[in-house]
N, C-alpha and C positions, 0 to 999 in steps of 0.2 A: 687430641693433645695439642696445646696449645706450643709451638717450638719456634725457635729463631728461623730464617731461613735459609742459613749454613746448610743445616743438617738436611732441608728438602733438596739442596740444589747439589750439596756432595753426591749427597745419593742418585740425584740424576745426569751429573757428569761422570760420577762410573758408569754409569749402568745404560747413558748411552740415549736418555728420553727425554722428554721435558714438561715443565707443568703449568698450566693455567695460573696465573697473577688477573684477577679480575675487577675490576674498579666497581666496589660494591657499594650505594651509597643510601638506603633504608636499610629498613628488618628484614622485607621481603627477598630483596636481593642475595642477602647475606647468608639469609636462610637456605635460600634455593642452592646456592654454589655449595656452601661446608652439603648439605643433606646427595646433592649427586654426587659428590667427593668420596661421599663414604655409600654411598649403591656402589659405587667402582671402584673400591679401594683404591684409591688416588690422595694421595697429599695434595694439598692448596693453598694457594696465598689469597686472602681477600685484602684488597688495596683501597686506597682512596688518598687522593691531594689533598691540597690547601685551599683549591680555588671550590672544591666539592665539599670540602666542610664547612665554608663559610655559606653555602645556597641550601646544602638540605643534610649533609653527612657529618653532624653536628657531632663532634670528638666526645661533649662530656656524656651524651649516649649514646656514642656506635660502638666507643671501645671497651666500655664493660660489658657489653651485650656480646659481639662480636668473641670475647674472652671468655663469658658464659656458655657460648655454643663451641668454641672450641677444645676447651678444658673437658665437655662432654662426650665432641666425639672420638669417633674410634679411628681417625686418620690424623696424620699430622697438618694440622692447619696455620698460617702464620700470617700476621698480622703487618701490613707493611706502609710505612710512608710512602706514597707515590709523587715522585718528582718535587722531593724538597728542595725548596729555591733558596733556602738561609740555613746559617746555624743556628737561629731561635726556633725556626721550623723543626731541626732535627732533636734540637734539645728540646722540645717542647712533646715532642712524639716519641722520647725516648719515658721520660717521667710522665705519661699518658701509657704506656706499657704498652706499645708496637715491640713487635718483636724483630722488627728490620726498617731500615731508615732507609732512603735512599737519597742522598746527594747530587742534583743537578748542577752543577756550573760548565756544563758542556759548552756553552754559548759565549762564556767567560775564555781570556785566552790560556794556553796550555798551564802556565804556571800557575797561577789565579787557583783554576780547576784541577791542579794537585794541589797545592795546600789549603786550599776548603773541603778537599776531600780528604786528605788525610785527618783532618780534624776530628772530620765526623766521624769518622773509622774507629780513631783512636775512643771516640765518647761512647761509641753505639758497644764498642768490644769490652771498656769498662764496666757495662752496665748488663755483660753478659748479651747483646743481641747482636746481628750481623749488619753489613752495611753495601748495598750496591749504587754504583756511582756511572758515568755517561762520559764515553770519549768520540768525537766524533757528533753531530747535527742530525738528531733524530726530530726535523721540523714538522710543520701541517700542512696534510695533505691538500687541504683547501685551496693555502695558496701555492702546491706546486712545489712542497719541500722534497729532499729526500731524494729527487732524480739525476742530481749532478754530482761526479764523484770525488771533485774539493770537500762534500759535506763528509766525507766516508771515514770510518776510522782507521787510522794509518799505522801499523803491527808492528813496526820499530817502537813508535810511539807508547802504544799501547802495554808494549813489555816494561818500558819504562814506567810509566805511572802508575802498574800495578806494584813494581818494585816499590817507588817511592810512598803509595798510600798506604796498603796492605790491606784495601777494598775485597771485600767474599765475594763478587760477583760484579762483573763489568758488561754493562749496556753499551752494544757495538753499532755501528750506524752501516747500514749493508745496501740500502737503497727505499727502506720504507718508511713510512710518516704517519703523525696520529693524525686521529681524525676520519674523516669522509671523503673520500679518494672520487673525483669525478666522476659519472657515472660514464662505465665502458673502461675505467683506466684500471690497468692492474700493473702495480710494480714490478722491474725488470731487478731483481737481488742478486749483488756479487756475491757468488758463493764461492768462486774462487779467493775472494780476499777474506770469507767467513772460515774456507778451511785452513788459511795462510794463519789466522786469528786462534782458532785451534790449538792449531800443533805449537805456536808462539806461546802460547798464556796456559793450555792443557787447565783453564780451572772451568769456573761456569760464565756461561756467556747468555744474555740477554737480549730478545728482539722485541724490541717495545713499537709501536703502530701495527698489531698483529691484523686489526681488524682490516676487511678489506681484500688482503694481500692474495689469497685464493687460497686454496687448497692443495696444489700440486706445491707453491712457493712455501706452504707453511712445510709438509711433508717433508720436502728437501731441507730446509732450515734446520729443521731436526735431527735429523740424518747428520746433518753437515757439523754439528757440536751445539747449536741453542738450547738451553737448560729452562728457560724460562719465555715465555710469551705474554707480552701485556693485550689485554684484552679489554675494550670499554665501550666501544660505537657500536660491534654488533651483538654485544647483549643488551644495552640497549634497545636496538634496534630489534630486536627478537620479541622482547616486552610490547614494544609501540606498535608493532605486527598484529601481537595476538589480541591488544586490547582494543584496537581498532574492530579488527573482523569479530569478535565479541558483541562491540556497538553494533555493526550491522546488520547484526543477525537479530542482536537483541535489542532495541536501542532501548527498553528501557531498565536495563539490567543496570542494578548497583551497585556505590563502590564496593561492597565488600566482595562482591564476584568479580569487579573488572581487577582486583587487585589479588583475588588467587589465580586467574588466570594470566596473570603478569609473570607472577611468581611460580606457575607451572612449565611456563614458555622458557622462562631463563633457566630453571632445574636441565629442562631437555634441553637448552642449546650448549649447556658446562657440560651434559653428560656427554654427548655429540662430539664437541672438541676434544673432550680429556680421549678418547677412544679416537681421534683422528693424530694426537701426538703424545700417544701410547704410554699415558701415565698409571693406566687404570692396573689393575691388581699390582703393583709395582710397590705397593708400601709394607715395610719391612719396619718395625718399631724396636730399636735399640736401646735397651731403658736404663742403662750404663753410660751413654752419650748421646742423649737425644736434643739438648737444647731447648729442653724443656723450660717454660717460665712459672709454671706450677708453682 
């Protein structure tokens, strides 16, 4: 079922779990995420940017493809702008048929990044789809974002701008970053200011630089009220694993093999997560309010 993303992330701020948002940017990819989503009964967001659709996650055919395999399957699947940097961006991925926008001007000063976000809110809810937005410096690990707590989002604030935009889901900054985290470095996450974030806003809350973070921080983060986790360096990296050791076993294996076992490696690393921040049997299809885009 192809739905907005309200409806996955209501469900998973009742209920207490969260779900994979994956940066899916081929067939293969896309394939493998929706196909374990629904081995686990797990709802999903497959995602992708601006900067990924202009190198290879080409919009005029990921998103009718992407709304092919999800109109089919049997879990709730949503379709989302990852870190739109404009409202041409957002408008452009609304009339492209995303089922969730997401508005970045976190980097923008507070006021800026309410009323760019309210804008989109207001476009993305006209057109029937949902809208999440960034308070607080979710930067790159690379160089070293993420560990100072000026970057962190601040839960006076935060109450505010949900007031003001009327954003379905707000990406909180807790202490981790996208990207490739030094090798040996694992982020140290406020979950005191995560639970403070909580009880303030009680909607769905987002941690975007999931990859990385480890597995006891992700565990806790969940636990602690995140509804949603971005995902994109270690399925990647899961793919560039398997088709490595592929080569070396086989080096003269071709692409049509190194490219199912790309897409068998990523299947197992989405099936692996979704059962590490217990989305799996969790989908319940409401077909009176689903958010359907059908």
């Amino acid at each position: 079922m192809y739905v907005n993303m309200k409806y996955i992330l209501d469900n998973a701020n009742r209920d207490g779990y969260a779900v994979m948002a994956v940066n899916s940017v081929n067939m293969e990819m896309a394939r493998a995420v929706i196909e374990a989503a629904e081995e686990l009964h797990s709802p999903i967001i497959v995602q992708f940017g601006v900067g990924q659709m202009s190198k290879l996650a080409h919009p005029d055919q990921m998103v009718p493809m992407i709304r092919a395999m999800a109109e089919k399957a049997s879990v709730p699947v949503c379709l989302n702008l990852d870190h739109g940097p404009s409202l041409q961006a957002a408008v452009d991925a609304i009339q492209r048929g995303f089922t969730n926008v997401m508005i970045d001007a976190s980097s923008l000063p507070y006021e800026e990044n309410v009323k760019r976000s309210r804008i989109v809110a207001d476009l993305a809810h006209a057109s029937g789809i949902s809208c999440e937005a960034e308070l607080g410096h979710v930067g790159q690990a690379a160089d070293g974002d993420g560990r100072t707590s000026d970057m962190y989002t601040n839960v006076e604030q935060a109450v505010d701008f949900v007031k003001q935009t009327g954003v379905d889901a707000l990406a909180v900054a807790i202490g981790t970053a996208h990207g490739k985290y030094p090798a040996g470095y694992v982020p140290v996450l406020d979950f005191e200011r995560l639970a403070e974030l909580k009880a303030a806003l009680k909607m769905p809350l987002v941690l975007h630089g999931g990859s990385g973070s480890g597995e006891e921080n992700i565990r806790k983060a969940v636990a602690g009220g995140i509804n949603k986790i971005n995902v994109c360096t270690d399925a990647f990296h899961a793919a560039e694993k398997a088709m490595k050791a592929k080569w070396e076993a086989e080096p003269n294996t071709d692409y049509l093999n190194i490219m199912m076992v790309a897409e068998a490696a990523i299947k197992k690393f989405v099936k692996d997560y979704i059962l590490l921040i217990g989305s799996n049997d969790r989908y319940t299809f409401e077909a009176a309010d689903n958010g359907s885009k059908e």
